[in-house]
C-alpha positions in Angstrom: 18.1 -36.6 -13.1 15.9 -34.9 -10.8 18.1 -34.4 -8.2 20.3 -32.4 -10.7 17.5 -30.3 -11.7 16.6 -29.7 -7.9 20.2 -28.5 -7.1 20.3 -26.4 -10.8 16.8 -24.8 -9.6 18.1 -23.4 -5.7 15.8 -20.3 -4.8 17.9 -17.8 -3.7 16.5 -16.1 -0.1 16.7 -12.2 -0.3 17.4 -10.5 2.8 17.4 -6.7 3.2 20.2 -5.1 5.0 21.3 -1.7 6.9 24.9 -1.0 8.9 24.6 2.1 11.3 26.8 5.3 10.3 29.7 4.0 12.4 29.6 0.4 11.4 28.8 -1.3 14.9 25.1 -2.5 14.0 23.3 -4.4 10.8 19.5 -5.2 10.8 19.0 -7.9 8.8 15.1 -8.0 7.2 13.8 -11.0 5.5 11.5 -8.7 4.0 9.9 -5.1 3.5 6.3 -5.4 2.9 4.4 -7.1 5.3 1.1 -8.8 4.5 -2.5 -8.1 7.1 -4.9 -10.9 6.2 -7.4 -9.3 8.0 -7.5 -12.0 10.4 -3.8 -11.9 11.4 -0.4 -10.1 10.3 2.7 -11.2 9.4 5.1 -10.5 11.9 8.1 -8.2 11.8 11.0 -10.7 12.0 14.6 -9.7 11.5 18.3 -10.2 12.9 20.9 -7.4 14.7 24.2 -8.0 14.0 26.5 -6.0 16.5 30.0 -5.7 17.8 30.2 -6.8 21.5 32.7 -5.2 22.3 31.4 -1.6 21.2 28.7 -2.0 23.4 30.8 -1.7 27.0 28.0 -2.5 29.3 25.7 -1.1 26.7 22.3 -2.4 25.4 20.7 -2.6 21.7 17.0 -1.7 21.8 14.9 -2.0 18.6 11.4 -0.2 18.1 8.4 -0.7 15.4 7.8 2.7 15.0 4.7 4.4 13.4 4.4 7.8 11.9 0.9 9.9 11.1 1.5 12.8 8.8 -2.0 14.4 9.0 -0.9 17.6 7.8 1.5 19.7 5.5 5.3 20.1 7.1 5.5 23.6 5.8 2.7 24.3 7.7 4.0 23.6 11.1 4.0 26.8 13.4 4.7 28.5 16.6 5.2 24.1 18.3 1.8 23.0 16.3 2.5 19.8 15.1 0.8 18.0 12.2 2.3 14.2 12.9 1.9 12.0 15.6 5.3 9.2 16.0 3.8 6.0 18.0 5.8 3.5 18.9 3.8 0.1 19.2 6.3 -2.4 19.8 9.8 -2.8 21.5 12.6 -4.4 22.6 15.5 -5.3 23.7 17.6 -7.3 21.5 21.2 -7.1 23.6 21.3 -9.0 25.8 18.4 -11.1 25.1 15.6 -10.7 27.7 13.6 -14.1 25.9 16.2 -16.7 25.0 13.1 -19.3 24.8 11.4 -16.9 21.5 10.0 -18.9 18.8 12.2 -18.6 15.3 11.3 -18.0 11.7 12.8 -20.1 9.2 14.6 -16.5 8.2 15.9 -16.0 11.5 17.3 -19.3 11.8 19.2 -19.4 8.6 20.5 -16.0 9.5 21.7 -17.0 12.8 23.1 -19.6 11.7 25.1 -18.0 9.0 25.7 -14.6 10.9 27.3 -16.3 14.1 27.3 -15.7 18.1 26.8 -11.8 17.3 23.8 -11.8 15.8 20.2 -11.6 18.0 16.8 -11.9 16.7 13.9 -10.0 17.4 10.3 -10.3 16.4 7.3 -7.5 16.4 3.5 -7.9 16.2 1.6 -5.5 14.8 -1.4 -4.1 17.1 -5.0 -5.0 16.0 -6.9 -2.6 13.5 -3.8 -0.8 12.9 -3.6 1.4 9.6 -1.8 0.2 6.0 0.8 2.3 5.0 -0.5 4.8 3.0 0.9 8.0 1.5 -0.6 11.0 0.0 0.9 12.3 -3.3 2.2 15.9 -2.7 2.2 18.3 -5.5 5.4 20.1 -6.5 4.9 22.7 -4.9 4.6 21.3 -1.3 8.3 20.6 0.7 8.8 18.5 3.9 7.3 15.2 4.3 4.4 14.1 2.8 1.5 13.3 4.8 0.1 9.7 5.4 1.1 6.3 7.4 4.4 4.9 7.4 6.5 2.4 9.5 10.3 2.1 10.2 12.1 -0.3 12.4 14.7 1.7 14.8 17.6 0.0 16.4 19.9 1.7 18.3 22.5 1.6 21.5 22.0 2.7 24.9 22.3 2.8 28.8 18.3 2.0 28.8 15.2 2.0 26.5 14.1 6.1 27.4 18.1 7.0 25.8 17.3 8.2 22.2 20.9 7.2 21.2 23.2 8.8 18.9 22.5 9.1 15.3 25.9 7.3 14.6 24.8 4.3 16.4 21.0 4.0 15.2 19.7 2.6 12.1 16.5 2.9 11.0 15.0 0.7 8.1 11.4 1.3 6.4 9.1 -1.0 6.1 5.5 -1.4 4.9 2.0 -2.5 5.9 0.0 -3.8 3.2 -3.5 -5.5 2.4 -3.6 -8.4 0.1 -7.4 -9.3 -1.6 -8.8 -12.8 0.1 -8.1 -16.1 -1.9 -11.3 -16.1 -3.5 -12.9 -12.9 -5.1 -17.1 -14.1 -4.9 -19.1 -14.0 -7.5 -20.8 -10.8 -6.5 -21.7 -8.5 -9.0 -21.9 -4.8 -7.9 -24.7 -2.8 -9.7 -26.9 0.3 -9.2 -29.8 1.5 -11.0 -31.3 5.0 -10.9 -33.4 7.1 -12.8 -34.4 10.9 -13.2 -37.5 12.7 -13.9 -38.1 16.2 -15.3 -39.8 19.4 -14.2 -42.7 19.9 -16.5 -42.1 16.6 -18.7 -43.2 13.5 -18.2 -41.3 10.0 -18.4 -37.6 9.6 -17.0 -34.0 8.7 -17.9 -32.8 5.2 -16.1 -29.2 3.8 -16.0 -27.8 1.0 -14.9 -24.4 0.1 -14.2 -22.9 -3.2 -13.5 -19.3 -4.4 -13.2 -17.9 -7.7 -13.7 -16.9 -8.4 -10.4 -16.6 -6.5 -6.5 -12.1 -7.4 -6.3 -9.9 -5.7 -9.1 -6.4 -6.1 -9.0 -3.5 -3.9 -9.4 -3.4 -3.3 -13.5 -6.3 -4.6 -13.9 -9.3 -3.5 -16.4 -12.5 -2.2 -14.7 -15.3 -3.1 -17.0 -18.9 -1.0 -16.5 -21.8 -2.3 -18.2 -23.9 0.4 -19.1 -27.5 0.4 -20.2 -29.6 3.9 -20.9 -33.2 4.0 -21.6 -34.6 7.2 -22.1 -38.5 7.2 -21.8 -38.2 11.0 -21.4 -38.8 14.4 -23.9 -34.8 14.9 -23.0 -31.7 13.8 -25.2 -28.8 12.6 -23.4 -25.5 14.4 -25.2 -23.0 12.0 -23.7 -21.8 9.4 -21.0 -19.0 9.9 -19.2 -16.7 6.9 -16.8 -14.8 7.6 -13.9 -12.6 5.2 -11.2 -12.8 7.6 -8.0 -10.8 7.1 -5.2 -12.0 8.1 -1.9 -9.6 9.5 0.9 -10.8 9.9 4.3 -8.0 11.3 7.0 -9.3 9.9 10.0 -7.4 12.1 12.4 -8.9 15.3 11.4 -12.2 14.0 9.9 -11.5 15.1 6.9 -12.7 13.8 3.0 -12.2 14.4 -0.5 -12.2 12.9 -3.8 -9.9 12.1 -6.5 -10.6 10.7 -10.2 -7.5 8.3 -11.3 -9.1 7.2 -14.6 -12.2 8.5 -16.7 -13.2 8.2 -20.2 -15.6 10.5 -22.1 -17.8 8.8 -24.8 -20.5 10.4 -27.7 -20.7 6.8 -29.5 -24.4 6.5 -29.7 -25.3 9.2 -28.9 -27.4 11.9 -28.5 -29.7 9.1 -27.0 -33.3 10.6 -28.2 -36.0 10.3 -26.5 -37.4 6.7 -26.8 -34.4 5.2 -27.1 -31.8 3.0 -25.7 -27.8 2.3 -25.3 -25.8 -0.8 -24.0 -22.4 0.4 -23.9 -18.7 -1.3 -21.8 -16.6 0.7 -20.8 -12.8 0.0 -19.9 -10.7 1.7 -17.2 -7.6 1.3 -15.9 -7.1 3.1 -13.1 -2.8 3.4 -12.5 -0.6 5.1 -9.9 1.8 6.4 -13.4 -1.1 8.4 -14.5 -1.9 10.3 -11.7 1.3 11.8 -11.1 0.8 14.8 -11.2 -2.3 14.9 -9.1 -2.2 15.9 -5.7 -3.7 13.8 -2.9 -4.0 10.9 -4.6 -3.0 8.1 -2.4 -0.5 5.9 -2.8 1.3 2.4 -1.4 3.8 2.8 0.4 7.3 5.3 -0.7 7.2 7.9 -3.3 11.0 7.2 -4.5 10.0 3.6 -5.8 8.7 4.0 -9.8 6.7 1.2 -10.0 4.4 2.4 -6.9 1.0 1.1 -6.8 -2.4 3.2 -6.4 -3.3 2.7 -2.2 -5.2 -0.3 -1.8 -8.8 -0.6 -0.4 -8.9 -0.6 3.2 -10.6 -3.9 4.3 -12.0 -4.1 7.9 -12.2 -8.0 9.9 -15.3 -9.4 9.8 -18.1 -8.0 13.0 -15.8 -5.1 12.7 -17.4 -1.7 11.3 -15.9 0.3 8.7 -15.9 3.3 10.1 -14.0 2.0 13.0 -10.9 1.7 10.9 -8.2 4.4 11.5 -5.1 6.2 9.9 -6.1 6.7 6.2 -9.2 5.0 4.9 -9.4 4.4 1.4 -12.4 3.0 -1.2 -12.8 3.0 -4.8 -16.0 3.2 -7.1 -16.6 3.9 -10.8 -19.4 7.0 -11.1 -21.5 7.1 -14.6 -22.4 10.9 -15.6 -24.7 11.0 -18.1 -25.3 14.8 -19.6 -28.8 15.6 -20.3 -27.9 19.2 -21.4 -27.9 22.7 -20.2 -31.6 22.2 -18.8 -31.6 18.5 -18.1 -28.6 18.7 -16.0 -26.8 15.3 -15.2 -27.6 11.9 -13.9 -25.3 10.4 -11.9 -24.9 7.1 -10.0 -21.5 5.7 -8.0 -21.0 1.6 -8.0 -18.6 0.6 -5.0 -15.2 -1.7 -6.0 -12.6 -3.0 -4.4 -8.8 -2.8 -5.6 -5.9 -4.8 -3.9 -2.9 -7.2 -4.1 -3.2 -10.6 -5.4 -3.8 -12.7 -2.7 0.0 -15.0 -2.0 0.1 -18.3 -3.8 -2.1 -17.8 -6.7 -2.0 -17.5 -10.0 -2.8 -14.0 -10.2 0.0 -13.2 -7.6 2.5 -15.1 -10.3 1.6 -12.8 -13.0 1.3 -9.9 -10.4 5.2 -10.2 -10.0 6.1 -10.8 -13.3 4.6 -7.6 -14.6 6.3 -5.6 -11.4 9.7 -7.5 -12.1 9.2 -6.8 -16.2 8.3 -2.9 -15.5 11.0 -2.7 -13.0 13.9 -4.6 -14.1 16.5 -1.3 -14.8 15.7 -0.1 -11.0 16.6 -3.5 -9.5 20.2 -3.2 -10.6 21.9 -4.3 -7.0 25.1 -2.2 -7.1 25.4 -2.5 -3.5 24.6 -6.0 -3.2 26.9 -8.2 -1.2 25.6 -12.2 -2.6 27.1 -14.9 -0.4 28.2 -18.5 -0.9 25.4 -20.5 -2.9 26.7 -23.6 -1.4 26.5 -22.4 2.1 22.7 -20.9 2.7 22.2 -19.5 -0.2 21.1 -15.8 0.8 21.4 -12.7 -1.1 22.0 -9.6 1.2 20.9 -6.2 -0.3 21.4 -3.1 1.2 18.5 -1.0 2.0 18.6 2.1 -0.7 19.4 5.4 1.1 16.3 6.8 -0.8 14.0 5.0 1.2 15.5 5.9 4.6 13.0 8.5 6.8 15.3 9.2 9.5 15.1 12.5 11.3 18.1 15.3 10.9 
């Protein structure tokens, strides 16, 4: 009876797919967001398809390519340039220069499916090297946006320094993401501050705590806040913000963005003398910021069910401020207004917001909720699903609206 079940329950493997314009060349992907774990990356394994006898003495060269948009398009003048393209990895894939490579499990159930025409290839990415990370444009801003993205190119040539023709290259987008570790801690980020007054004695103290360091995606951020006014001053009302912090690394540059806040008079004025214990709820969402510019985001702006960029997380004896590209950090700030004289008191708790670490529970429910809130966009029109009884792979073909290739 189990047996029956096993064969009823096959997981289908996905596999992402793109042809070149003039149908010579398919990439095959196994995936499109790939995992840094801090302490190693998951490697960029995939498949070219191609006809031999297009070639003619020709070779297929693929590239992991890079691309830093530090800068508005529009704003590109007399040869300044506000993007730097790096190309960390390559190789060539036709003829194959290592026939000894080691194989994924993907790679081998693709060549075996795909035939004597298909060649794998297999990219690291470089140590310390930036998550994919772009920065929400507003509507009035054209061109690109700015941030980190990477593409895999394949294309065919005489040798690697050709460009090749844009009818025989393909070029597939990919992410770099950070997942949170297995095990959140038990941490409990807090911060305590207080403020006197000029000409008044006693002061104003606050305290925030939050119920753990690692949020994830969709998550609630709950801030315990406790006021004690020993002062002659009346606090008029508390006010909770998520802040994201943006720092673009090439150009030294920082600012600030608020992706969820909540304003509260519940208990208050808070006279002088007394006290408030008060929770406050935030979720801090990608969908409610959309109309705000420089917010950061993961990944592609054409995908509806984007996520909010995640925290940038540094290996351990490595300093943060070492970390490159876009660096990005999270913390809920407590205002509390203390009138036009008083003026405010303000404190800023540190958080971190990721993925789900793979394989637990969380991730399970992570996916379900993406799957649930995006279940009308992942209607494969294009999708070409092969024999069940053969491998069992499900090709799809990578959407045209995610492509980045140049004119």
């Amino acid at each position: 009876m189990l047996d029956y079940l096993a064969l009823a329950f096959v997981v289908a493997v996905k596999v992402f797919k793109k042809t070149t314009p003039n149908g010579k060349v398919t990439v095959y992907l196994g995936k499109r967001d790939f995992i840094d774990h801090v302490d190693y990356c998951d490697p960029v394994d995939g498949v070219v398809v191609v006809d031999t006898d297009y070639l003619k003495g020709r070779k297929v060269y693929s590239q992991l390519v890079t691309t830093y948009r530090f800068g508005r398009e529009e704003d590109e003048v007399m040869g300044v340039k506000f993007s730097k393209e790096m190309v960390i990895g390559q190789d060539q894939v036709v003829p194959m220069v290592n026939a000894k490579m080691e194989l994924t499990p993907v790679q081998e159930k693709l060549l075996k499916k795909l035939g004597p025409n298909a060649f794998p290839f297999t990219f690291t990415f470089p140590e310390m090297s930036p998550s994919s990370v772009t920065l929400q444009p507003s509507e009035e801003d054209q061109g690109k946006p700015m941030g980190v993205d990477y593409c895999v190119r394949t294309y065919v040539a005489d040798n690697e320094d050709d460009k090749g023709h844009k009818r025989s290259s393909v070029t597939l987008a990919i992410k770099k993401l950070q997942h949170a570790p297995a095990a959140r801690g038990r941490r409990l980020p807090s911060s305590l501050v207080s403020k006197g007054f000029t000409f008044s004695n006693g002061k104003i103290s606050l305290e925030v705590t939050l119920d753990k360091e690692i949020y994830y995606h969709g998550e609630k951020v709950a801030a315990n806040i406790i006021v004690s006014n020993n002062s002659r001053k009346s606090v008029r009302n508390i006010r909770c913000m998520v802040v994201q912090h943006v720092e673009i690394t090439m150009i030294n540059s920082q600012f600030s963005r608020h992706v969820a806040s909540l304003e509260s008079r519940e208990g208050c004025p808070i006279t002088p003398g007394a006290s408030l214990s008060k929770t406050f709820y935030l979720v801090p969402l990608a969908r409610s910021n959309k109309d705000i510019r420089g917010v950061a985001l993961d990944g592609h702006l054409k995908e509806d069910d984007v996520n909010l960029a995640s925290s940038t997380l540094v290996s351990e004896g490595k300093c943060p401020a070492e970390a490159i590209g876009i660096v990005v950090s999270y913390s809920v700030r407590v205002k509390l207004n203390c009138g036009t004289l008083g003026g405010e008191l303000v404190t800023d708790v540190p958080f971190k917001l990721l993925h789900p670490a793979e394989g637990t529970v969380e991730r399970q429910r992570f996916n379900a909720m993406k799957k649930m809130q995006s279940i009308e966009r992942h209607r494969y029109e294009n999708s070409m699903y092969a024999n069940e009884e053969e491998d069992n792979i499900v090709f799809e073909d990578f959407a045209r609206l995610r492509m980045n290739e140049p004119e």
